[in-house]
N, C-alpha and C positions, 0 to 999 in steps of 0.2 A: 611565523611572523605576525600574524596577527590575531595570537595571543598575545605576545608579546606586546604589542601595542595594546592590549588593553589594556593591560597591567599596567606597561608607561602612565594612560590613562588615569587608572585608580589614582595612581599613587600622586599625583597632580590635585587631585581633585578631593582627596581624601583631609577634611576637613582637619585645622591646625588648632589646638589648644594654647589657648592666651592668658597668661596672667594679667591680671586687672592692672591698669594704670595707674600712677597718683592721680589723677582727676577722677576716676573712674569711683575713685576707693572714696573719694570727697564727694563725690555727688553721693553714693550710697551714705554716707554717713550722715547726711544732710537730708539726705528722705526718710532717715530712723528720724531721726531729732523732729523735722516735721510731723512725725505720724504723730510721737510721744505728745508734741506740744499741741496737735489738733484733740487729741486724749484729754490733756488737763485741763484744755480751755471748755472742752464738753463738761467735763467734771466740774472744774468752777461755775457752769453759766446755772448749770443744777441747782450748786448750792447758794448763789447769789435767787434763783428765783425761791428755796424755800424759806431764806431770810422774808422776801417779799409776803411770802404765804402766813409767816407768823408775825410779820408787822400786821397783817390785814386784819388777821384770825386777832389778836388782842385789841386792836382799837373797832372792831364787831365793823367792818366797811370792805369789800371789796378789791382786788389789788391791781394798783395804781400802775405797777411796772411788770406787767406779766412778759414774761419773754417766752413762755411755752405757748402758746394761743388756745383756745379752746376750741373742742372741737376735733375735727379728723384731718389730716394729713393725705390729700386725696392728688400728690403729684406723681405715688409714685403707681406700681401696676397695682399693688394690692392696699387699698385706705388703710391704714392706722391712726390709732388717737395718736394725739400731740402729745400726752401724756406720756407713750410709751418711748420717747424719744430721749427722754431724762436718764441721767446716767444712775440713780437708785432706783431707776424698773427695771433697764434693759438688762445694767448686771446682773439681775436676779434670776434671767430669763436663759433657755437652752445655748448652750454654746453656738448652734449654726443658726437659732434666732437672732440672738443676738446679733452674731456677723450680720445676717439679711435687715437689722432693724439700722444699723451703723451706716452701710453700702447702698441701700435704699431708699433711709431717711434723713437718719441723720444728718450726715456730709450734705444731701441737696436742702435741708435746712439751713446748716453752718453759711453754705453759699449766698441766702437770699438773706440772714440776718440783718446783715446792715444796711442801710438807708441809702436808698439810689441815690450815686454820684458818689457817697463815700468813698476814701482810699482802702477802708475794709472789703466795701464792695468790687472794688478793680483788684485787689489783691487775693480776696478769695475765690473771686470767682474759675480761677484755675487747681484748687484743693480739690486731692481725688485722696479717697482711702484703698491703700496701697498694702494693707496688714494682709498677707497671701493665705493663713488660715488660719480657719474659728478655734484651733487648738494655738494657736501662739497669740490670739486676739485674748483668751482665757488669762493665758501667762501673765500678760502685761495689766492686762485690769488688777488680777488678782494684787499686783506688786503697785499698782498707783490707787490702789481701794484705801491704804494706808494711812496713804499723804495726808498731814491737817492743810489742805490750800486756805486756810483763813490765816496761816502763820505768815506774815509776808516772807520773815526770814527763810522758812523754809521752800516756798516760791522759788528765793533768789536761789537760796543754795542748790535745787534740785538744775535749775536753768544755768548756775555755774557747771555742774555736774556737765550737764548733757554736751553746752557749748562746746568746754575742754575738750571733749571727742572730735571736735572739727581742729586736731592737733597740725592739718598742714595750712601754712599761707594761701591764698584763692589763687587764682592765676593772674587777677590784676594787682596783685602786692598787700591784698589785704587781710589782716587776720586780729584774733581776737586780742582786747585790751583787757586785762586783769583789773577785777573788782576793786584791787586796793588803789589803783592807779588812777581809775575812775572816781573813786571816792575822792582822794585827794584834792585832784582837777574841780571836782564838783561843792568842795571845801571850803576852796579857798577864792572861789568865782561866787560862795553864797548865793545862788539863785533866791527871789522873790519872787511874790504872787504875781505879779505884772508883768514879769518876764514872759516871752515869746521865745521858746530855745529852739534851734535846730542844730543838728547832727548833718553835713550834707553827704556821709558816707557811713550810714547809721548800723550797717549788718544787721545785729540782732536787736537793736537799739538799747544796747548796756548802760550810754551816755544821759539818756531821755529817762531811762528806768531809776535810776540812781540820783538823777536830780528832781523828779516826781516823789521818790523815798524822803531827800532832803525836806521838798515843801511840805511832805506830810508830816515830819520827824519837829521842824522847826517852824512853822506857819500854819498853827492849826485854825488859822482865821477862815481859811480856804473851805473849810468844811460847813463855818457857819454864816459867813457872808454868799449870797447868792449869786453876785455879780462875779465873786472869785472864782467861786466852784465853775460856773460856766465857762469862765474864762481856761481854770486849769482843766477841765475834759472835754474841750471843743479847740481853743485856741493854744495853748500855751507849749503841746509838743511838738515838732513836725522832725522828719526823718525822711531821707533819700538813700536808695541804695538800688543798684544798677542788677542784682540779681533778684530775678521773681520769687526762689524760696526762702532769703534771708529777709523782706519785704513783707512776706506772708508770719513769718516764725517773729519779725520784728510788730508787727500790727497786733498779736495773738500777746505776745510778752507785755507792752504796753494794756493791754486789757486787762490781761491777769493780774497786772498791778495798779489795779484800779483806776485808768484812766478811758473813761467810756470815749469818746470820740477822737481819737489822735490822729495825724495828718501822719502815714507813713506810705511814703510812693516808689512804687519801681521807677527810678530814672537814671540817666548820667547826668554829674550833677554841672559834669564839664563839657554837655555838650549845648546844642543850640536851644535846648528846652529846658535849662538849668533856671534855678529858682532866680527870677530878676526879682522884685522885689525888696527892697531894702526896712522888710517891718521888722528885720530880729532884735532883739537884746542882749543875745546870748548866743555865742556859737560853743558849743563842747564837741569835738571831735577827734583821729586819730586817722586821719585820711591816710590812703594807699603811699606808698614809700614808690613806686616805681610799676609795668605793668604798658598793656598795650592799649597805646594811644591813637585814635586817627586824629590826624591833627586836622584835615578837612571839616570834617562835625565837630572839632570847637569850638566853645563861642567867640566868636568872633569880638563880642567887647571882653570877656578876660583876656584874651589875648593882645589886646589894646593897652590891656594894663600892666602884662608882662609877656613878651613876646618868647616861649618855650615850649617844647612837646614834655617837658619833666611835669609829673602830674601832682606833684607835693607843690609845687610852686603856683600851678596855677588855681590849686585848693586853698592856697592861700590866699590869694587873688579874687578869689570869690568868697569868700569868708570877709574881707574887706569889703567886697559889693552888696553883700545880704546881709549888714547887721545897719538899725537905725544909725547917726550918727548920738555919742555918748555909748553905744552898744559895745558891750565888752567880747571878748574871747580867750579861751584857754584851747591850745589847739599843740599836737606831741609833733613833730618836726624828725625827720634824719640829720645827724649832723653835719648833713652837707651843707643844707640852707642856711646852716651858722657860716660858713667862715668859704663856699663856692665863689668860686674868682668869675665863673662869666657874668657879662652884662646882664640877663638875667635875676642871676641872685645878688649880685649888689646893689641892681635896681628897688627889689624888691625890699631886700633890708632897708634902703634909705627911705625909702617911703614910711614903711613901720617908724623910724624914729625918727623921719625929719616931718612927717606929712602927717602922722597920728601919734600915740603916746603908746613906747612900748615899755612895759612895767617890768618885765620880770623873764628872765631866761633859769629855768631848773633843768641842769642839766643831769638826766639817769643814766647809772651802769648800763654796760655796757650788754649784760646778759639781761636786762629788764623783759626782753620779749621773745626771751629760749621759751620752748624749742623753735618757733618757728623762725625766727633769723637772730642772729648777734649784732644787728645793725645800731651803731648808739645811736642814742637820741635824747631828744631834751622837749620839753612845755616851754611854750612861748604863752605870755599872757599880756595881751593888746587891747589898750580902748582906740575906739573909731571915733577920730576928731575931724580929720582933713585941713586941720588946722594947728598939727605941732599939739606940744602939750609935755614929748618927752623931756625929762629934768634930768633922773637919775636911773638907771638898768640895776634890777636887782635880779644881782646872780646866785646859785645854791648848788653848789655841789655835792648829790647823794650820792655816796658811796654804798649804802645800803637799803634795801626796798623790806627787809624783813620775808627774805627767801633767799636761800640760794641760788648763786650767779651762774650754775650750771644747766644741762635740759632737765633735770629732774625739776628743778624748784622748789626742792625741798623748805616747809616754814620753820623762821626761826621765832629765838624767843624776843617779842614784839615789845617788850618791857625794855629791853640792852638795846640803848644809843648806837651803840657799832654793828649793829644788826639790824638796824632798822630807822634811817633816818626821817621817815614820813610825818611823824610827830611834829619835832623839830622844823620842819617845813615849812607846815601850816604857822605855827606856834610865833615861827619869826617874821612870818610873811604877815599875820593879823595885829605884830606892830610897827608896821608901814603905815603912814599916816591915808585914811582916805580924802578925797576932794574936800575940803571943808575943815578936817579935824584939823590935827595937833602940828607945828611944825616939823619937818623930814630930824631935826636937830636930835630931840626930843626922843626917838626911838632909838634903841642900842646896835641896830642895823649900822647908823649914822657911823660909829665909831670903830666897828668892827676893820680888822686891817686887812689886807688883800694875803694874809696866810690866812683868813680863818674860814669854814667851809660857806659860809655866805660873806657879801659885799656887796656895797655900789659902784657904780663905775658913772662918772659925769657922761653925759651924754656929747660934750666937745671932746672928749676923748677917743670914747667911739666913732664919732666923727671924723676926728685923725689917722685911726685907725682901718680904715674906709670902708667902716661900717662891719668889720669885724666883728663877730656875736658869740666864737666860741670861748668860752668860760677861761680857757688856758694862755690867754692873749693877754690875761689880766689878772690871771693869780699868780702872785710870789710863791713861790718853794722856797721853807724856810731848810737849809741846810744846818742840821747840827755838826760842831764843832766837835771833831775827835781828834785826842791826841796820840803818835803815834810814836813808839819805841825806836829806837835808832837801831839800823840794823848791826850795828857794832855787837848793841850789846843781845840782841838777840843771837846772833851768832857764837857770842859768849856764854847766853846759857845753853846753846846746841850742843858745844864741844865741851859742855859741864856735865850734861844730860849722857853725851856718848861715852865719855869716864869713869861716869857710874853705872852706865851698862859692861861695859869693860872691866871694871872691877868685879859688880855683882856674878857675871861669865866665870870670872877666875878664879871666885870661890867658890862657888858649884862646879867646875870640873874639879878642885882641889877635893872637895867633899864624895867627888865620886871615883875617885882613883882607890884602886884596888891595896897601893901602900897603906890610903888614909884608912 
């Protein structure tokens, strides 16, 4: 007996093997992507301080912007120069140096970088390096030793790379927005130098990065006006996002693309600490579709403005609260908030076009955001009046993103209208007349009829409609006319059809009889 019970025992206590969870397998994926991106940002900050070395080394002066300090390194057990902390000495040095020059120095450098009170400084300060050994530390240098990080493009596209890997939705509904999608948003909203943008559910900040590309691509003022540049690497980003390591990987992204100072904070943006302020210009976002709410830590004024625990609704609700008034927005919606029957969302619709000026509903395929959900959705793009302003709703039905509507997303060829209507998009949307220009008459939008993939719809229409936004409330289906055979004489060629099979029968058995 009492063996037996210990064996009972054992076998109780004998520990149980787990396959990893989907959250489990997202946070791992999410501390690779963090290690990579604390990697390139050491690697960039190298080669931004050797740019400095040969600005200095040619005009025979000193340098002005040292980020390495001189000197010794005296926090951690053993002093190091500062020198040694650059990513072309340490690579050069022993594999388990290296590790102890990374784990020792490095990282508690990376930590104190930025300037007390920054949002770099509250977001770093929880980076640990996390690479488990000097033989896969080796691996990964040897494969980002490569990189040109002065290419911005290849920046993006390595940071497109990595993101993709975070392939599942977060547990609050949120997941990543496609660079093309991004761009578009970020196209046809034109950011300027004066602009102040925020993102209030920024992740990795794809939104802030791609409109920073813009003002560098189209506003090269910013580089040589002083008052700009200050404005575009101190004021002009900001980014919220409720996860510490999308907060950290979003702070690091915005650096690496050249924006020294950007505002990106861990917070909820929908809770009582959410951005009040009303200095934006600019909202670009792609907030959470759904996810867990406490409705207690709400704010209590969005929810003034719309009374719901759905969290798309009340993102939009604050997106209203934090843009100046004249302050624009492009922001991607679930199709609910078009055409949802509770008080709620029709509250919220009539505000948009009765209380401010809502411009443009683009509604996208339905696979736009495979693999992570099939949920349709559309761009909404609103200026903030509080004072009316809407005239006409310009609608765009994309039937094509220029990928495959399936979870592969596979790209198609971006040249073919039927495969890619993003073009088209922009194309028709930049001849909408702005505040000031040409009369609404005057553009071909005007004339366009309710079969063609864009239109306008009067804003008393929608109105009667009550406030109905989905794109299908107002496009005609043009049915074509086919004509159709009378079954008489269909029937007639049947029993013509079955005669000369009956026939054809009777002379191949004729042809196969032993008399013939």
């Amino acid at each position: 007996m009492p063996g037996r019970r210990r064996r009972w025992r054992s076998s109780r206590l004998r520990p149980v093997e787990r396959k990893p969870t989907t959250s489990s397998k997202r946070s791992i994926a999410t501390s690779k992507i963090e290690q990579l991106t604390y990697l390139l940002f050491i690697k960039r900050l190298d080669e931004l301080h050797t740019l400095e070395e040969n600005k200095a080394n040619r005009l025979g002066r000193p340098i002005e912007n040292r980020i390495f300090p001189e000197g010794n390194d005296v926090t951690a057990r053993q002093p190091r120069p500062y020198n040694d902390l650059r990513w072309s000495v340490f690579t050069n040095r022993s594999p388990q140096e290296m590790y102890e020059i990374l784990d020792q120095h490095v990282f508690p450098f990376l930590r104190q970088l930025g300037a007390d009170g920054s949002s770099y400084a509250r977001n770093m300060k929880d980076a640990r390096f996390t690479i488990p050994t000097a033989e896969l530390l080796v691996k990964v240098v040897d494969l980002l030793n490569d990189i040109p990080m002065k290419d911005r493009d290849t920046k993006g596209d390595i940071y497109e790379y990595m993101l993709s890997k975070l392939a599942t939705s977060g547990t609050n509904g949120q997941f990543r927005t496609s660079r093309h999608i991004i761009k578009l948003m970020v196209d046809m909203t034109a950011p300027t130098p004066d602009d102040t943008i925020i993102d209030p559910a920024a992740g990795t900040a794809g939104f802030l990065v791609a409109a920073g590309e813009y003002l560098h691509d189209h506003h090269g003022e910013i580089f040589t006006d002083a008052a700009l540049r200050e404005h575009y690497n101190q004021k002009a980003f900001t980014g919220y996002d409720s996860d510490a390591s999308m907060a950290r990987i979003g702070s690091m992204n915005l650096l690496l693309h050249g924006v020294e100072n950007p505002t990106m904070e861990r917070a909820d943006s929908l809770a009582e600490s959410h951005p009040r302020t009303d200095a934006y210009t600019l909202v670009l976002a792609n907030p959470p579709f759904a996810g867990s709410l406490d409705y207690e830590t709400t704010a209590k004024d969005l929810l003034q403005v719309v009374k719901t625990k759905k969290t798309e609704l009340l993102f939009l609700a604050l997106m209203i609260r934090v843009l100046k008034y004249g302050g624009r927005a492009a922001v991607i919606v679930p199709d609910g908030v078009l055409f949802g029957s509770s008080k709620a969302h029709k509250e919220l619709r009539r505000m948009l076009v009765e209380d401010h000026k809502l411009e443009a509903v683009v509604k996208l395929p339905s696979g736009t955001f495979k693999p992570y959900t099939g949920v349709s959705t559309a761009i909404l793009f609103f200026t903030k009046t509080s004072s009316g302003g809407t005239d006409n709703v310009w609608f765009y039905d994309v039937q094509a993103d220029g990928f495959s509507l399936d979870d592969k997303r596979t790209p198609l060829d971006p040249a073919i209208h039927e495969q890619n209507n993003l073009p088209d998009v922009l194309a028709r949307w930049q001849t909408l007349p702005r505040p000031g220009a040409t009369p609404l008459a005057a553009s071909p939008e005007a004339a366009r009829p309710r079969t063609a993939q864009s239109f306008l719809v009067p804003k008393a229409e929608i109105a009667a409609q009550g406030y109905d936004l989905s794109l299908n409330r107002y496009k005609e289906v043009e049915h074509e006319h086919v004509e159709h055979r009378s079954p008489a004489d269909i029937l007639d060629d049947l029993a013509a059809l079955d005669a000369e099979i009956a026939a054809g029968l009777a002379e191949l058995r004729r042809s196969l009889s032993p008399s013939a």
